[in-house]
C-alpha positions in Angstrom: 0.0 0.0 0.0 3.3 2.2 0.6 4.4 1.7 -2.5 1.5 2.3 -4.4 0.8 5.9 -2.5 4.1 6.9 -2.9 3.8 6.0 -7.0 0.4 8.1 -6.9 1.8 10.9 -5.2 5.3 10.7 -7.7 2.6 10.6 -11.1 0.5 13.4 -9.8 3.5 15.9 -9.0 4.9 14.6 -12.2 1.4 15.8 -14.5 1.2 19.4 -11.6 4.6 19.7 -12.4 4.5 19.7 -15.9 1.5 21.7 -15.7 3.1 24.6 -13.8 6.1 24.4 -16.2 3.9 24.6 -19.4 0.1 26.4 -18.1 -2.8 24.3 -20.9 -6.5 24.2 -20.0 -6.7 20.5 -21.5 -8.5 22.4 -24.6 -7.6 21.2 -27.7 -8.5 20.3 -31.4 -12.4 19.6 -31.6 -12.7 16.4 -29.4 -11.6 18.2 -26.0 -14.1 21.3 -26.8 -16.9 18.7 -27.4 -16.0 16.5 -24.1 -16.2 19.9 -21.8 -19.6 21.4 -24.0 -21.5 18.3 -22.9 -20.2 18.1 -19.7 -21.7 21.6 -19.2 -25.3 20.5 -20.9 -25.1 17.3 -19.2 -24.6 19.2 -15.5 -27.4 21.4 -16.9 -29.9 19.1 -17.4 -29.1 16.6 -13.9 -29.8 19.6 -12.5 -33.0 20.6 -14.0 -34.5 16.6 -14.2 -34.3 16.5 -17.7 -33.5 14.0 -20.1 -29.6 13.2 -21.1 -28.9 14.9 -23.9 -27.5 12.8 -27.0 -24.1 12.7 -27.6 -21.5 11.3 -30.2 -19.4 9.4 -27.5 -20.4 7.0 -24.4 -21.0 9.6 -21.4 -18.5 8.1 -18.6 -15.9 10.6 -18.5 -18.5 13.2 -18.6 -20.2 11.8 -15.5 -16.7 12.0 -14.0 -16.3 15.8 -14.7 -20.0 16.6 -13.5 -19.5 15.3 -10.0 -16.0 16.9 -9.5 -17.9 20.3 -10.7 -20.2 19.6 -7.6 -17.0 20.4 -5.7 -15.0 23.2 -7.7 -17.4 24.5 -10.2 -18.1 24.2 -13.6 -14.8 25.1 -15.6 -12.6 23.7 -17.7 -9.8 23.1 -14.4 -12.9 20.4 -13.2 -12.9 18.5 -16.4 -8.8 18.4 -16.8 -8.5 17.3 -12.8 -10.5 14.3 -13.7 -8.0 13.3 -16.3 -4.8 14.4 -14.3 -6.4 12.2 -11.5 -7.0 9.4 -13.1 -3.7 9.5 -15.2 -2.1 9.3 -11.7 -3.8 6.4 -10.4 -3.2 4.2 -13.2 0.6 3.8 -12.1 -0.4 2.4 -8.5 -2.9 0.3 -9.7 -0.2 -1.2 -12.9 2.4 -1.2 -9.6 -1.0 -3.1 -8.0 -1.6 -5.8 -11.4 1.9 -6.7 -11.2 2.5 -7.8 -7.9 -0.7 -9.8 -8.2 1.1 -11.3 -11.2 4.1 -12.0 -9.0 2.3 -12.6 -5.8 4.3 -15.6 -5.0 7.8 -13.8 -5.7 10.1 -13.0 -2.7 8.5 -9.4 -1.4 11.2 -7.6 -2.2 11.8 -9.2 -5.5 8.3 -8.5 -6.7 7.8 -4.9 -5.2 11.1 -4.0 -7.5 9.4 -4.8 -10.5 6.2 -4.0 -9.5 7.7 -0.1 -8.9 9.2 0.0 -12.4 6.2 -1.0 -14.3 4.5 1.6 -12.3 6.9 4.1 -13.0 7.0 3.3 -16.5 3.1 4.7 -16.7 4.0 7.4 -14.6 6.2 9.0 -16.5 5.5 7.4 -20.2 4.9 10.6 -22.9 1.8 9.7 -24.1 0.0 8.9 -21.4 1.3 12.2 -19.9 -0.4 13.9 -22.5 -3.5 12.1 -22.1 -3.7 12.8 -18.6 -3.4 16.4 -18.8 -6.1 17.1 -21.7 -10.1 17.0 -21.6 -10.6 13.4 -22.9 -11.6 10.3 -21.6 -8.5 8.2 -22.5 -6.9 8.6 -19.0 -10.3 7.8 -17.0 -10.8 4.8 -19.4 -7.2 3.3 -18.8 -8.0 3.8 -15.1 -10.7 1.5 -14.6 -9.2 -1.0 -17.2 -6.4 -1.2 -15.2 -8.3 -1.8 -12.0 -10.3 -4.4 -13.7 -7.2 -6.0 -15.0 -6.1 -6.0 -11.4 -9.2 -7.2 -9.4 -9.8 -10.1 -12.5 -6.7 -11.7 -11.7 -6.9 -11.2 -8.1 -10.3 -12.8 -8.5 -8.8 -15.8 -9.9 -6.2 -16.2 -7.1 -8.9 -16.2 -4.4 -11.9 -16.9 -5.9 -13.7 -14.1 -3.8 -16.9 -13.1 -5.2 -17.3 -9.5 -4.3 -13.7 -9.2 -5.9 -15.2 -10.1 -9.4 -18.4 -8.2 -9.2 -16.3 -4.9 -8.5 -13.8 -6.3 -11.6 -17.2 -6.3 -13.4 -17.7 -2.7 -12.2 -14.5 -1.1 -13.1 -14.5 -2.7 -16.6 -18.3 -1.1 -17.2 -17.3 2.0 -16.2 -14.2 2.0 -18.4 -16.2 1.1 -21.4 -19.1 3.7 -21.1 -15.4 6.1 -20.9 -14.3 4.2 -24.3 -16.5 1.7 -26.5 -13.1 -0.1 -27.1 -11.9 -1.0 -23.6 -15.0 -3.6 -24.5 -12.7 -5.4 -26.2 -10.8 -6.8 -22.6 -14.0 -8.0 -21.5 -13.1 -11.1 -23.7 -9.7 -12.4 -22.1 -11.5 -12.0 -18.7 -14.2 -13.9 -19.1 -11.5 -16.5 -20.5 -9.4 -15.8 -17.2 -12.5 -16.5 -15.2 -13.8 -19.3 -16.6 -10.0 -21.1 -16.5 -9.7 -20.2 -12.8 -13.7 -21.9 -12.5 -12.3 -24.7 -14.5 -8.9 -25.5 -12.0 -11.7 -25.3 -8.9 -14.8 -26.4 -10.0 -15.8 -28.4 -7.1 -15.6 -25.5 -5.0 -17.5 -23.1 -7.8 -20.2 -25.7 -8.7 -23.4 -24.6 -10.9 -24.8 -22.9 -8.7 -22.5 -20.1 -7.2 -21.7 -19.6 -11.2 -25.0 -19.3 -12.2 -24.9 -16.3 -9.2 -22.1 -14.9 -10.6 -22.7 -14.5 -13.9 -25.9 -13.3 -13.1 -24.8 -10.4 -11.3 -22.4 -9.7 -13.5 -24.6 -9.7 -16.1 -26.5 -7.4 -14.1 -24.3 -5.0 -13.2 -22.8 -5.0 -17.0 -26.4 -4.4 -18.3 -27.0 -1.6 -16.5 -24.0 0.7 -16.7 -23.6 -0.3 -20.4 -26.5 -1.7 -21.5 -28.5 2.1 -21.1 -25.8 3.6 -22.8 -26.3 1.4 -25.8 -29.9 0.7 -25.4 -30.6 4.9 -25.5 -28.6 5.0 -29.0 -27.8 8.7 -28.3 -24.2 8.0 -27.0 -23.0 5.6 -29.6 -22.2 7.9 -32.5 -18.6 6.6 -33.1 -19.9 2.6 -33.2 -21.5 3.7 -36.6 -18.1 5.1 -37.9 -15.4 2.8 -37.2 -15.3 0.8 -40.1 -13.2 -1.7 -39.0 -11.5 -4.0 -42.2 -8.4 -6.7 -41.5 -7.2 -5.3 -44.3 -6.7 -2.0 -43.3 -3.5 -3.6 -41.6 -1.7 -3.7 -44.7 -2.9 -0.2 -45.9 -1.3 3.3 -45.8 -3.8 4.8 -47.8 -7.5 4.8 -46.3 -10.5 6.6 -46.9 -12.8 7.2 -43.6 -15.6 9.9 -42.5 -12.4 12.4 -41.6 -11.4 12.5 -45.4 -8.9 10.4 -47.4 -5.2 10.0 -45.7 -2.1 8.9 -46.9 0.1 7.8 -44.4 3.6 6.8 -43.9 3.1 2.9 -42.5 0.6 0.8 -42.5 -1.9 0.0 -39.3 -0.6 -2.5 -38.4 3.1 -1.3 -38.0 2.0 1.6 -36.1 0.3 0.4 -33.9 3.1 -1.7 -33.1 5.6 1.0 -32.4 4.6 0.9 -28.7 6.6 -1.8 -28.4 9.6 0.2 -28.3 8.8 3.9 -28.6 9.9 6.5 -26.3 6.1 7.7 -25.1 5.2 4.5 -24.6 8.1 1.8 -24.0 11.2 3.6 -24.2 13.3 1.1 -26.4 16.3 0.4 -23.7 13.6 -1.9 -22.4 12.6 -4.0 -24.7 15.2 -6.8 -24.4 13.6 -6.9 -20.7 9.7 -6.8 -22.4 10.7 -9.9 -24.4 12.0 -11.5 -21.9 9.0 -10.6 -19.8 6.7 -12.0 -22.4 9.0 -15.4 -23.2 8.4 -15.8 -19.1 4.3 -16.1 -19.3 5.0 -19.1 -20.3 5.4 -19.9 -16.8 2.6 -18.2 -14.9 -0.7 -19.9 -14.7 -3.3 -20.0 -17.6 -5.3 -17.0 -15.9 -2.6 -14.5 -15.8 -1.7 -15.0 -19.5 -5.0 -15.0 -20.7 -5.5 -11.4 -19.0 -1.4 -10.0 -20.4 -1.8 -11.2 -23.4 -5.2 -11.6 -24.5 -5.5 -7.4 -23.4 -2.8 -6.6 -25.8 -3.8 -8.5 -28.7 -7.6 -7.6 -28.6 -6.5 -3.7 -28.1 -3.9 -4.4 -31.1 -5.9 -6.4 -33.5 -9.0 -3.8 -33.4 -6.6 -0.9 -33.7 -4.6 -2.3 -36.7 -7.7 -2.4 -38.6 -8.9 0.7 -38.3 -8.6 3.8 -40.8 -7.7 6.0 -38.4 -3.9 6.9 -37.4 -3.3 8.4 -33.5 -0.8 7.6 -31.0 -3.4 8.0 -28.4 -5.3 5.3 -29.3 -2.9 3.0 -28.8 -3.0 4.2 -25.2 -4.6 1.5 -24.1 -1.3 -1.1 -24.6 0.6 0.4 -21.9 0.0 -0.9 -18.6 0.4 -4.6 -19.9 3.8 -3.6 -21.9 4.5 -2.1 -18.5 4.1 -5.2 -17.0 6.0 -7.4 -19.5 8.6 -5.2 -18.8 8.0 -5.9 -15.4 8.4 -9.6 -15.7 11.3 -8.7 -17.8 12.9 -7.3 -14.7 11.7 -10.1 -12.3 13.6 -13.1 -14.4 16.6 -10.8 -14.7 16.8 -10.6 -10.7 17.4 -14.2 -10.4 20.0 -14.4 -12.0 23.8 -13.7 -11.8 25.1 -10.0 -10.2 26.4 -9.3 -14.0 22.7 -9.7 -15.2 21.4 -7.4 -12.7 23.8 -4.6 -13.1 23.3 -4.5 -16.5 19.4 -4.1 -16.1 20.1 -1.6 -13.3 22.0 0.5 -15.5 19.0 -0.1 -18.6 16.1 0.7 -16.2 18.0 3.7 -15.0 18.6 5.3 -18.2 15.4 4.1 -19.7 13.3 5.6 -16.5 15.7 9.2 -17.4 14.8 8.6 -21.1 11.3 8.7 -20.8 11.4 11.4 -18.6 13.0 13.7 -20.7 10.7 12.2 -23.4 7.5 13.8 -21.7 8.8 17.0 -21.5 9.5 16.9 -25.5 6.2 15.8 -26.2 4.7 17.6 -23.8 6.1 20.9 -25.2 5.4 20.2 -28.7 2.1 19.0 -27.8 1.1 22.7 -25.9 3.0 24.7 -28.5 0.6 23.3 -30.9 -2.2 24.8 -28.2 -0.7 27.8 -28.3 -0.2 28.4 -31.7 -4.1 27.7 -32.3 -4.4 30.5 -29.4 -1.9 32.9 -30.9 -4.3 32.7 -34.7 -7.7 32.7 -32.6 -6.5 36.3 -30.6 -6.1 37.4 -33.9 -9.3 37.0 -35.4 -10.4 39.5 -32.3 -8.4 42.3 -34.4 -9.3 41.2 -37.9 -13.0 40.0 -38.0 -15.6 42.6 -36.9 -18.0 41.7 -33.9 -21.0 41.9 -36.1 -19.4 39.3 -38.1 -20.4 35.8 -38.7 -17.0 33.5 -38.6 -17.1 30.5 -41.0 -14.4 28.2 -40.2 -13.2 24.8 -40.4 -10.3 23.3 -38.0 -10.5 25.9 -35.2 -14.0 26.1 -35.2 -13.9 25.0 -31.3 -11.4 27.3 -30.0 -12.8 30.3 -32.0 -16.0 29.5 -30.0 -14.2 28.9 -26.8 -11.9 32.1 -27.0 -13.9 34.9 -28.9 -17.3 36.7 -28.9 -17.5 36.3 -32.6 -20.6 33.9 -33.9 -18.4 31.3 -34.9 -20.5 28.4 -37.4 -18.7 24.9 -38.6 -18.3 24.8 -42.2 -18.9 21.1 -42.1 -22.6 21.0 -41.2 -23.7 24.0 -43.6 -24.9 23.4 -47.6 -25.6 25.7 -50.2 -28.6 26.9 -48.7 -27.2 27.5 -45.3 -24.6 29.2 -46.7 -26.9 31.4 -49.1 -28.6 33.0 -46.2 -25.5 33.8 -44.7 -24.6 35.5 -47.6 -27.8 37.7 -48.1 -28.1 38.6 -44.6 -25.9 41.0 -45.3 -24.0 41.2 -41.9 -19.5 41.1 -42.7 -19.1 37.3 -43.4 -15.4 35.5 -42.9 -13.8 31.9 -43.7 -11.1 30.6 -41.7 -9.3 27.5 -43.1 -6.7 25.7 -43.8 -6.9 25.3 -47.8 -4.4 22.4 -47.9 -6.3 20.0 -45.6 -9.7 21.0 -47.3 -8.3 20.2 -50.8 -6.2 17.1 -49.7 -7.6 15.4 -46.8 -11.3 16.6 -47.6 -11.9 17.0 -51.4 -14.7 14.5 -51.7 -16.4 15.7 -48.4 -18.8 18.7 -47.6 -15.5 21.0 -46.1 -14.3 21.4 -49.5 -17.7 21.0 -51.7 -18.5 24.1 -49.3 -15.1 25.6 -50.3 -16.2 25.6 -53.9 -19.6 26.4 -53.7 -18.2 29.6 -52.3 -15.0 29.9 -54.6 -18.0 30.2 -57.3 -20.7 32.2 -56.0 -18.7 34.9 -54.1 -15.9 37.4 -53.6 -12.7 35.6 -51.2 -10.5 38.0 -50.3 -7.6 36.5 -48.4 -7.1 39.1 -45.2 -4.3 37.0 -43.6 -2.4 33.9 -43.4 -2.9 33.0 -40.0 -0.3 29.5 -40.3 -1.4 27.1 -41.8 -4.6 28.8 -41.7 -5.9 31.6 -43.8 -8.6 33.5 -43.4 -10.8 35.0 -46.3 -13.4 38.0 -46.4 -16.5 36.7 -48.0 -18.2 39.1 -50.4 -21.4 39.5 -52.6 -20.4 38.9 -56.2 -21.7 42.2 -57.6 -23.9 42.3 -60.9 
């Protein structure tokens, strides 16, 4: 329990720290805006006994950030808290799954590796990055990781409260994220191997209890969410294909990419990349993995079968983002992890060596986070630095169109700010005789590459054609146009 506060305490100063060092709000691209609008309507209508307003994503993590603005207020430091919070946790409870993994190791020998794995979460880049923005990754990986933890503790003591709040965790991780689903299949495989070894001590009956309940507490948690169909907008987008593993080239409802690997290599690089697993430890995370072979049919259906369900969805999607992957990281960790545990029974030559590799892998990853961290804020601020300027160069009578900072033009400014993406040619007909100064903001590459088939650039055209666009500043990579009336 020491050991697991003290990695808490060491993740959350790590996430304040980095957060004093470079101030964000956790507001960024389109998703975070939408995550912290709905927690506001959401709050709104608990409040007034109304209905739950629909929304494109399962409601968990908004339901996190409502009942920690009970305490502090509504504002975006309520909805980032949650996911600095739970970001923390996750490295006590990996630090937890491991030394349930090695529960029969000498103390000492299993608390070592149980402390790096959780310091490898602690500290890894893109978790850090997760845990300081407005999205539900962080609070999604939280409960995972609990349910991960209490599932194999379940099959150690076959205590039934243990599984029922394994049962919890993993519902509340999947109405945070659809995909943490996925897990619920290598622990119902765990389970039903631990039932198998002790049958005559489960018997019909108490499984017939247990699945019952389970089944109960899974139905309602996630069963409203998907029985309502208002929260299950990205379930009708995914468009998952096998052989989008092989592809670099895909076509999905963001527009048509063209990327450098295919799926299934990038969503391998967690393996050994520095915001994940720096790659100093991956001779330990194959030894780690070669060494399941030796732990008991439970354990590997939970380490293994959570990396390859996470993996094989991911690698055939159509989507490319290192957060998604985010997922992967605790059980890496813990490979890792058992890496370290097989290296500390060996010789004193083995275990200097991996002292001096954990050392400078730990450093690594540290300095790591502050790179990505950086890079990933500057981008922030650079979206801040264009949006300010709109203040000076749109009037506020105006009517903003834009496309890509739609969001933090609404967020930052007075101006009416409307998303080119939902309007057509008679939306944007009335805008145009109503007379009032009308503006574009976009970024003309990405609407002629990435969008060229899709309503962004159809819109584009519509108005390339039927009016006046008068560039008034390049605001990088975005420019923004003064719309006129084409005169007779």
């Amino acid at each position: 329990m020491k050991h697991a506060t003290v990695l808490f305490g060491v993740a959350l100063l790590a996430r304040l720290a980095l957060l004093a060092l470079r101030p964000f709000d956790g507001l960024y691209g389109q998703d975070a805006y939408a995550y912290y609008n709905y927690a506001l309507a959401l709050r709104g209508s608990l409040m007034q006994g109304q209905p739950l307003p629909a929304f494109f994503w399962p409601i968990g993590y908004p339901l996190h950030v409502v009942a920690l603005m009970g305490v502090i207020g509504p504002s975006p430091l309520a909805a980032q808290l949650v996911s600095v919070i739970a970001g923390a946790a996750v490295a006590p409870l990996t630090y937890a799954l491991t030394r349930e993994v090695l529960i029969e190791r000498d103390r000492a020998r299993a608390q070592t590796a149980a402390i790096i794995a959780g310091l490898i979460v602690a500290v890894g880049g893109q978790h850090m990055i997760s845990s300081l923005s407005i999205m539900s990754d962080a609070t999604a990986l939280m409960w995972a990781t609990a349910s991960a933890w209490l599932t194999l503790r379940y099959t150690r003591t076959l205590k039934w409260p243990v599984l029922l709040l394994a049962v919890f965790a993993l519902s509340l991780a999947v109405i945070a994220r659809w995909i943490m689903a996925l897990v619920a299949v290598p622990w119902t495989i765990a389970v039903l191997l631990a039932w198998r070894g002790h049958w005559p001590q489960i018997g019909w009956r108490r499984a017939a209890v247990m699945i019952a309940g389970a089944a109960l507490i899974g139905g309602v948690i996630v069963g409203g969410q998907l029985w309502s169909g208002s929260h299950t907008g990205d379930l009708h987008v995914v468009g998952w294909d096998p052989l989008n593993a092989l592809r670099r080239d895909v076509v999905n409802t963001d527009g048509t990419f063209h990327y450098d690997l295919p799926m299934a290599v990038f969503y391998a690089q967690p393996l050994a990349q520095p915001a994940y697993v720096f790659p100093l430890f991956l001779p330990l995370l194959l030894i780690g993995l070669w060494s399941l072979r030796n732990r008991p049919s439970s354990t590997r259906a939970v380490l293994l079968g959570w990396p390859l369900m996470i993996y094989g969805f991911l690698a055939g999607i159509a989507w490319q983002n290192p957060r998604f992957a985010l997922s992967l990281l605790p059980p890496l960790a813990v490979w890792v992890a058992l890496g370290v545990d097989w290296v500390q029974g060996r010789d004193r030559r083995w275990q200097r060596t991996a002292a001096i590799v954990i050392g400078l892998g730990l450093i690594g990853m540290c300095a790591w986070s502050v790179r990505v961290v950086n890079n990933f804020v500057d981008r922030k601020d650079a979206d801040l630095a264009a949006v300010r300027q709109l203040d000076r160069l749109v009037p506020s009578d105006g009517t903003l169109i834009a496309f890509g900072l739609t969001a933090t033009a609404q967020h930052y400014t007075d101006l009416r700010v409307i998303e080119l993406y939902y309007l057509d040619e008679t939306a944007l007909g009335r805008e145009i005789q109503s007379g009032q100064p009308l503006y574009l903001l976009i970024d003309r590459s990405s609407i002629e590459q990435q969008w060229q088939t899709m309503s962004p650039a159809m819109n584009y055209r519509w108005l390339q054609v039927h009016t006046r666009l008068i560039l008034v500043a390049t605001l990088t990579p975005y420019q923004l146009f003064r719309v006129d009336r084409l005169t007779a």
